[in-house]
C-alpha positions in Angstrom: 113.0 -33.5 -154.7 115.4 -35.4 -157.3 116.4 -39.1 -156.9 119.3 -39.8 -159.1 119.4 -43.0 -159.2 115.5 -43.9 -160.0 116.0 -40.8 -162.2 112.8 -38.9 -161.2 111.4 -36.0 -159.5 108.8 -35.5 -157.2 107.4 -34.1 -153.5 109.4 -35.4 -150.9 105.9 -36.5 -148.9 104.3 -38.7 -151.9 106.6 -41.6 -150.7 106.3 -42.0 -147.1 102.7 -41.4 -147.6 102.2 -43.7 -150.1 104.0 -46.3 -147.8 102.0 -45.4 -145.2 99.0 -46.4 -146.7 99.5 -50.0 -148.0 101.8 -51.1 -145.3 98.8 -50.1 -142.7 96.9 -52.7 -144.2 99.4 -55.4 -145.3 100.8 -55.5 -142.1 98.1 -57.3 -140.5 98.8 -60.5 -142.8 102.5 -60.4 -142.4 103.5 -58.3 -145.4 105.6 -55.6 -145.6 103.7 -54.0 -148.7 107.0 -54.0 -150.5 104.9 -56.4 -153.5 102.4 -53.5 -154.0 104.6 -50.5 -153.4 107.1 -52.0 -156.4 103.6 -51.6 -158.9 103.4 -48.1 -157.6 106.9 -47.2 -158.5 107.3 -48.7 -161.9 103.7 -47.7 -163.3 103.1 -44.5 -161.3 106.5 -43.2 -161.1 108.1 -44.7 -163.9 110.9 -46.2 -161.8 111.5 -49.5 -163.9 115.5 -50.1 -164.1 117.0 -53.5 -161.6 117.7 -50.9 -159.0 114.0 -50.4 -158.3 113.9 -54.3 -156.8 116.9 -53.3 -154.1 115.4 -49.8 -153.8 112.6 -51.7 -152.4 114.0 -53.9 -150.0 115.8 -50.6 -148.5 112.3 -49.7 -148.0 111.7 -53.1 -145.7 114.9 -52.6 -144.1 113.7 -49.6 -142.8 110.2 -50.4 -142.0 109.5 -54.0 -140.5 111.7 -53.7 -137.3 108.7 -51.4 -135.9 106.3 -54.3 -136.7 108.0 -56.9 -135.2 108.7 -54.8 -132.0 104.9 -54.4 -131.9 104.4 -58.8 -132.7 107.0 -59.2 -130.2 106.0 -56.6 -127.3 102.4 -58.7 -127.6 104.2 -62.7 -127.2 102.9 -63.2 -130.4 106.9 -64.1 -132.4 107.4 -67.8 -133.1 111.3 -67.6 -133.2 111.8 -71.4 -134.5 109.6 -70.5 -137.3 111.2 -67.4 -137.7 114.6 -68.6 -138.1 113.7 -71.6 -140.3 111.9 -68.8 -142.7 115.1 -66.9 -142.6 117.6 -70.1 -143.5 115.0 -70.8 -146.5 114.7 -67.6 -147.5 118.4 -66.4 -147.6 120.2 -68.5 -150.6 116.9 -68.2 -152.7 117.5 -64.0 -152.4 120.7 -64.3 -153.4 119.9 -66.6 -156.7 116.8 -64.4 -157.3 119.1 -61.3 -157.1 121.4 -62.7 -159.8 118.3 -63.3 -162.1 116.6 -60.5 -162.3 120.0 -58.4 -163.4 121.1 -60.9 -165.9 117.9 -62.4 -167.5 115.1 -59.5 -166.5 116.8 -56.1 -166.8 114.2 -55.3 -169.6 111.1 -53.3 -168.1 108.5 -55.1 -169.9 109.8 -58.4 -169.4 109.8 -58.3 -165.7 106.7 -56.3 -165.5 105.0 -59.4 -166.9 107.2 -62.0 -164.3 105.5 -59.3 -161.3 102.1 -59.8 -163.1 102.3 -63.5 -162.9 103.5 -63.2 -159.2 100.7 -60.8 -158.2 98.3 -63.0 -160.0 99.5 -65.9 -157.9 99.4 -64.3 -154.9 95.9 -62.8 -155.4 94.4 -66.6 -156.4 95.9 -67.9 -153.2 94.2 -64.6 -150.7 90.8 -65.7 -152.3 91.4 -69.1 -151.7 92.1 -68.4 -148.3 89.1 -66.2 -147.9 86.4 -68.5 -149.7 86.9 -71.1 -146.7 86.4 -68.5 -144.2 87.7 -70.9 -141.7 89.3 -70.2 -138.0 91.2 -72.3 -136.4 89.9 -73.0 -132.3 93.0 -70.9 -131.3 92.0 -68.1 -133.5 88.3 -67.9 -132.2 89.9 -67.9 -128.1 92.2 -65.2 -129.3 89.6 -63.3 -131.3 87.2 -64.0 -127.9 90.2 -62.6 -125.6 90.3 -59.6 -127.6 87.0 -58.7 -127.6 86.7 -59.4 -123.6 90.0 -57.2 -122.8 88.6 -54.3 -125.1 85.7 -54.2 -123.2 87.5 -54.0 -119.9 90.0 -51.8 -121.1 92.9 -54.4 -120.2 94.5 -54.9 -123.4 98.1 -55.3 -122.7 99.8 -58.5 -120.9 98.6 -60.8 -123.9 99.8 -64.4 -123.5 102.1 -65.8 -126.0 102.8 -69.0 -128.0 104.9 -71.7 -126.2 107.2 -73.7 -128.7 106.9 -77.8 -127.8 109.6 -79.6 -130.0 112.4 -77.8 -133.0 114.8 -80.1 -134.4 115.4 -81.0 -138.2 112.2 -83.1 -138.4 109.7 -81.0 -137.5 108.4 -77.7 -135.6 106.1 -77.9 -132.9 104.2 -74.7 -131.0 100.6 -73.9 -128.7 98.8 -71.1 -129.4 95.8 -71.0 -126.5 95.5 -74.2 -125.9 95.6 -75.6 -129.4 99.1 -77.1 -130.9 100.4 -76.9 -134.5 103.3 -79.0 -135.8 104.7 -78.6 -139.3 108.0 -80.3 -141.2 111.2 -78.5 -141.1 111.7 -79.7 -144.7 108.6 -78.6 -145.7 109.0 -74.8 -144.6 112.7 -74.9 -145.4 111.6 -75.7 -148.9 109.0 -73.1 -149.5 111.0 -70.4 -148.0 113.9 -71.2 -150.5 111.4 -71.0 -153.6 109.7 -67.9 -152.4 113.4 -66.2 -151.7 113.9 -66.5 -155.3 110.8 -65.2 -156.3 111.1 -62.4 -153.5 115.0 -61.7 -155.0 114.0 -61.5 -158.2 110.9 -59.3 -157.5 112.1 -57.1 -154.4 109.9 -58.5 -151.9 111.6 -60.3 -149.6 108.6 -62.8 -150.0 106.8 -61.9 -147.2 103.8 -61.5 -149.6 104.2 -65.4 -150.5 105.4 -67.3 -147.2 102.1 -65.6 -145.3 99.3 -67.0 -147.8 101.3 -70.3 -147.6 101.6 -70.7 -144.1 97.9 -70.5 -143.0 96.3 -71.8 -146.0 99.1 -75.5 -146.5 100.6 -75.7 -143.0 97.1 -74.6 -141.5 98.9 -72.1 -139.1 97.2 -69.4 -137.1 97.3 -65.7 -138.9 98.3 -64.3 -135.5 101.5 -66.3 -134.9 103.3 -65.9 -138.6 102.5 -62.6 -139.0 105.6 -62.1 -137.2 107.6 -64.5 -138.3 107.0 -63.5 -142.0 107.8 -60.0 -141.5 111.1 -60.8 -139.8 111.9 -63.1 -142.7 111.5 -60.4 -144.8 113.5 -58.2 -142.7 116.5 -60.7 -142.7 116.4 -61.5 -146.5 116.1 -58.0 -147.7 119.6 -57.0 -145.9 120.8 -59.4 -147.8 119.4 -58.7 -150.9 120.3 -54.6 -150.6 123.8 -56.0 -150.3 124.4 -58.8 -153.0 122.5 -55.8 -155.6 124.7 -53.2 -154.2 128.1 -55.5 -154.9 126.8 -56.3 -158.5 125.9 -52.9 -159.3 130.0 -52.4 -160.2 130.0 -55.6 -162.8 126.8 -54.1 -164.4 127.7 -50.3 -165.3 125.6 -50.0 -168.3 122.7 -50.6 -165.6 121.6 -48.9 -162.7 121.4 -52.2 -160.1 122.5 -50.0 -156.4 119.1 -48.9 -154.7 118.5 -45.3 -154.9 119.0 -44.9 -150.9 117.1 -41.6 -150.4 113.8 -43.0 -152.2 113.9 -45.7 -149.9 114.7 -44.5 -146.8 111.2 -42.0 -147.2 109.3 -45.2 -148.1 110.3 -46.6 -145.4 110.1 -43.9 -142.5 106.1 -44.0 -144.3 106.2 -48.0 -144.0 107.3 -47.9 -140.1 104.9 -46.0 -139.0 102.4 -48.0 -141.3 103.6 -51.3 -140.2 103.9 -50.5 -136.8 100.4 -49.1 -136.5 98.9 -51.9 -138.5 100.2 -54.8 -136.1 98.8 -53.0 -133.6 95.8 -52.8 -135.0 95.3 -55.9 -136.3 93.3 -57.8 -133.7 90.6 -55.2 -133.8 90.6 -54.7 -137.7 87.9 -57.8 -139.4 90.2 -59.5 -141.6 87.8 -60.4 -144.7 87.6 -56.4 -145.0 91.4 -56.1 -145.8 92.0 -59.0 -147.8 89.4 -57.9 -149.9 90.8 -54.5 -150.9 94.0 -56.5 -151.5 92.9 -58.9 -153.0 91.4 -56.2 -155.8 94.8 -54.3 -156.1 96.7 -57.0 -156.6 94.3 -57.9 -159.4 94.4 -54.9 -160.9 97.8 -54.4 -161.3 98.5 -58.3 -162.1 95.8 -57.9 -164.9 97.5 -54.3 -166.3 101.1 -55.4 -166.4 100.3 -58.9 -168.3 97.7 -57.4 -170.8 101.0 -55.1 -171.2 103.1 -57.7 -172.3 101.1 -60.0 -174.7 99.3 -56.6 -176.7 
């Protein structure tokens, strides 16, 4: 099959089941797998021109809604955080979007900005893992679990109960245990991850997770969610403001390449929504380490690429 835009040939069934395969896993921390599916793209299939940042946030447009259905379905969706991820999130896209077409068209130049992000991201996701710490609400949920597997009673799950959102602060439970973080504090993230997740195609998903649990100290099983909606929201966005630049920038090819990403993402929503569900049942050092060793991998490739 040819996609004109990304200017490439190949089987129709090598995307979705690409996207299949990292979104099972990356789903269970929140992320679409949109920052791992770009690598695969640019170094596998050569796809390196701006278009291939929106091509991949048509990808999380089609994708996430299954997840979140599944976060949802299970009470699991923190909406407050959710909406104060999307307002952060949002103008940074838009800035990011705006960047990468005017200061990184070149290839090799913004294969070296994606090896710094990856890099980041992978130093954080070992971070996290070294303290191999959970939260009491995590251990009662990860207890729960286990008890309802045995007794073959796994639906009904209770959910998180928000306490206080206003402009000074966010305040939830989560089984008994309650978590408060600054509205400021999250607003301010989001908005620097936006522009890292405009620039790179992400939606930042891959960022705003790792930050969440390891600074604000909030459980993996209520921003999982939360993150992946974010993502959702911002990536609309982004597809947009790239496909109303794309007519300024005719010596470039800036619009997504629609077909390309719709097949990544029919791959990515079954991924996604099989990997929420499976993410209570699924030990979570196990998939942060395979992560954790991609993302190296590719960070390593693409920045030894630029300075040899």
């Amino acid at each position: 099959m040819y996609f004109p835009t990304a200017n490439l040939e190949i089987s129709w069934y090598i995307p979705p089941l690409v996207a299949f395969g990292i979104s099972f896993f990356t789903s269970m921390g929140g992320v679409s797998g949109a920052f791992l599916l770009l690598p695969f793209q640019m170094s596998i299939l050569g796809y390196t021109s701006p278009s291939v940042s929106a091509t991949n946030q048509v990808f999380n447009i089609v994708a996430i809604p299954s997840g979140v259905y599944r976060y949802w379905k299970e009470g699991r969706m923190v909406w407050p955080l959710t909406l104060l991820v999307i307002l952060g999130t949002l103008p940074g896209v838009f800035l990011g979007a705006i960047i990468r077409v005017i200061y990184l068209p070149d290839p090799r130049n913004f294969k070296f900005f994606a090896g710094l992000v990856l890099a980041y991201i992978g130093l954080k996701m070992v971070k996290e893992l070294n303290k191999q710490k959970l939260s009491t609400s995590e251990k009662k949920f990860e207890n729960l679990v286990r008890s309802l597997k045995e007794k073959s009673q796994r639906k009904n799950l209770p959910g998180t109960k928000v306490i206080a959102f206003n402009w000074k602060k966010l305040a939830y439970s989560f089984y008994g245990e309650e978590f408060e973080v600054s509205f400021w504090g999250i607003f301010t993230l989001t908005f620097v991850v936006g522009i890292i997740g405009g620039i790179y195609g992400i939606g930042g998903g891959a960022i705003i997770a790792p930050f969440l649990v390891t600074f604000f100290e909030l459980p993996v099983y209520t921003i999982a969610g939360a993150a992946l909606m974010g993502t959702f929201v911002t990536s609309i966005a982004g597809v947009i403001f790239y496909q109303l630049l794309a007519p300024f920038y005719p010596h470039l090819s800036v619009a997504p390449d629609w077909r390309l990403g719709l097949l990544f993402g029919l791959g990515g929503m079954a991924g996604i929504y099989l990997g929420a569900r499976c993410q209570k049942y699924i030990p979570a050092k196990f998939i942060k380490i395979i992560l954790i060793l991609t993302i190296f991998i590719t960070s390593l490739k693409y920045i030894l690429n630029f300075l040899i």
